[in-house]
Each structure stands twice: as C-alpha cells, then as structure tokens.
N, C-alpha and C positions, 0 to 999 in steps of 0.2 A: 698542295705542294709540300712536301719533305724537307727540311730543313736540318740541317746538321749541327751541331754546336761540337764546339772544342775550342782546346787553346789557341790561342793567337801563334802564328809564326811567322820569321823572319820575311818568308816568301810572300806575306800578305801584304795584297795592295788596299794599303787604306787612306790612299789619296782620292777615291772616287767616292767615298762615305761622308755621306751631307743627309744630317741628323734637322737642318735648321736649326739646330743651336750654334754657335760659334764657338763657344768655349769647349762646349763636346767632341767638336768634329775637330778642333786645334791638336786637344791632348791627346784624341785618335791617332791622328796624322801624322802629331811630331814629338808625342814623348811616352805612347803607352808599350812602343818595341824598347826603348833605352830605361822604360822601368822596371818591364819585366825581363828582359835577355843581360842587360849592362848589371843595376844599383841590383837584381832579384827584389822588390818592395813591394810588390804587386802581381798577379796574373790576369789576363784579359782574358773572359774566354768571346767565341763569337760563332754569329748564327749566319749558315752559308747556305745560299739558295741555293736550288739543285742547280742553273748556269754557272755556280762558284763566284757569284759576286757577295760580297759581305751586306746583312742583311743589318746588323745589330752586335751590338758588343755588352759587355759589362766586366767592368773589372772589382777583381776582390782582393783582401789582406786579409792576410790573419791581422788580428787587432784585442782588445782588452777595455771593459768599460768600470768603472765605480760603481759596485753596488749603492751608492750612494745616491744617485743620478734615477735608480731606478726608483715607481713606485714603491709607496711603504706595501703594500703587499706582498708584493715580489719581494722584495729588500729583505724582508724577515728573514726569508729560506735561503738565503746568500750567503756567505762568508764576507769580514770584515775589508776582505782586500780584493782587489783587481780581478775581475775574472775574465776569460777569454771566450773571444765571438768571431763571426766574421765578419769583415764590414765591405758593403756593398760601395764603395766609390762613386763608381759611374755607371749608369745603364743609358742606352740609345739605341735607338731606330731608324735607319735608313728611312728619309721620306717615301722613299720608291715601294717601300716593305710597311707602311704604316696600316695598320688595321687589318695584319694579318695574323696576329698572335705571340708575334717576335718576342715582344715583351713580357709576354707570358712564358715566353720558349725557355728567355735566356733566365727568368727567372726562378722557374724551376728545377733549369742545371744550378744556380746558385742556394737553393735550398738542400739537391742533392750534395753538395759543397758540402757547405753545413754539419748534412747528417755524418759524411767519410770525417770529417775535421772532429766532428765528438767522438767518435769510437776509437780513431786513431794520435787526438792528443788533448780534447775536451773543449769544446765549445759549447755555450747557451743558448745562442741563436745569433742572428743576426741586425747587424744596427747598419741604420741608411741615415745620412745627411740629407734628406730632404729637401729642395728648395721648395719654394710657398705651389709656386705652380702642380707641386706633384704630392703635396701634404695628404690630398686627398683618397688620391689613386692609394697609395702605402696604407695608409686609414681603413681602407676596404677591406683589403688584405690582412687587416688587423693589429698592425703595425702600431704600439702606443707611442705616445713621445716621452722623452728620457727629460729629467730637471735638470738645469743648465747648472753645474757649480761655479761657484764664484771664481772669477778670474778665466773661466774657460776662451769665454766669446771674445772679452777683450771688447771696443768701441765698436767694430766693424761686423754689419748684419750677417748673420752666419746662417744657414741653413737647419732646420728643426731636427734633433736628433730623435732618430725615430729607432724603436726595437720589435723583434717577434721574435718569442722565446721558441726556441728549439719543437718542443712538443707542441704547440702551434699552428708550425711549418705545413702547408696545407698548397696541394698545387690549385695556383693560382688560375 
C-alpha cells in the first residue's frame, strides 16, 4: 500500500483517528488544526492511505536546546549558546495502520524536515520528548538522551529528552 505524507489541512477529518492513546488522539482532534492554521506553533504533517483516511500524524517545531543538556562530547563542538533543532512533539498511528510502517513513514518525512530546516536556516538534528513507553523504540534509532538542567522538569514527571544529531539522521 502507498501511503502519502503531507501537511495537515483544514479539510482533514481527524475525528476518526484513534491512535489508543487518549491524549494523542485529543490534541489530534481538537488543537493540532488551531496550532498550526490559528497561533502558526507548530506543523502536523500526516500519513494518508490510498482510501484517504489518515493513517498517522506527527507534528514538529522548529525549537532550540543548550549545549548544555548535551553530552560532553558533543558539547565541545557546540557554541556557548542556544542552538536550533527540530523538535518532534507528537508522532501516532491509527490502530487500523499499526504494523505497517506509518511510523517509519512519518519519520523519515521528519528527518527530511530536518535536513531542508539546516540548509535553509540551521538545525542539528532533532530532539523527541520521549515518554517511558517509547524511550526505547527512539534508542534504536539512535536517539541519546539530553541531561535534564536544573529547574527544567520542575516536580512533575516529564518525558526523557531525547536527541539524533543531524549527520546521524538515518531512514529508519
């Protein structure tokens, strides 16, 4: 099956998208058209079966992390201040589409992201918020985890920040 990725549009019904996550399929449904068409914060793009029902989504930002945050390896080669990346928000898969490659679909439009975003205003790769469940899937892929600076997390359990430097970037 062919599968199409692009951005999200107005037109898209993503009221039949059930990811079994809840909180996936919520910000689907009800705020990822008024993030990226209304506030511009974000783009969704998304994976359409050939019937044109939405198979999977992921949304990205541009974003910016501390060299700080990174390994001292990496951290060497860096500059003192802020550098910019993309950051992976959200990714999901229609259950109806699971174990077809969605995931790998949508991720490799995200890495092509990536590469257009560095040549046209500089990015080092991209950073994922991880929850615990998918630390490992991202791990595979090669994704390290980034050190938490103080005050980031705050009390409340946050999701591991994960990174894959640009030259990396490898279809998954």
């Amino acid at each position: 099956m062919a599968f199409e990725v692009r951005k999200l549009t107005p037109e898209d019904d993503r009221t039949r998208f059930h990811s079994g996550n809840e909180d996936l399929d919520r910000f689907f449904a009800r705020y990822a058209g008024q993030s990226q068409f209304r506030h511009h914060i974000g783009t969704t793009y998304v994976a359409i079966a050939p019937e044109g029902a939405i198979a999977g989504f992921a949304r990205v930002s541009a974003s910016e992390i501390s060299p700080a945050s990174m390994p001292a390896p990496k951290r060497k080669r860096l500059p003192k201040y802020p550098v910019p990346v993309l950051r992976l928000a959200r990714l999901a898969v229609d259950d109806g589409y699971e174990g077809q490659g969605i995931g790998s679909l949508l991720l490799r439009a995200v890495f092509e992201i990536a590469a257009r975003m560095a040549d046209d205003m500089g990015c080092i790769g991209v950073v994922v918020d991880a929850k615990p469940e998918a630390v490992a899937f991202y791990d595979k892929l090669g994704f390290i985890p980034l050190e938490v600076l103080a005050g980031e997390l705050g009390d409340r359990p946050q999701p591991l920040p994960m990174f894959l430097e640009l030259g990396q970037l490898a279809k998954p």
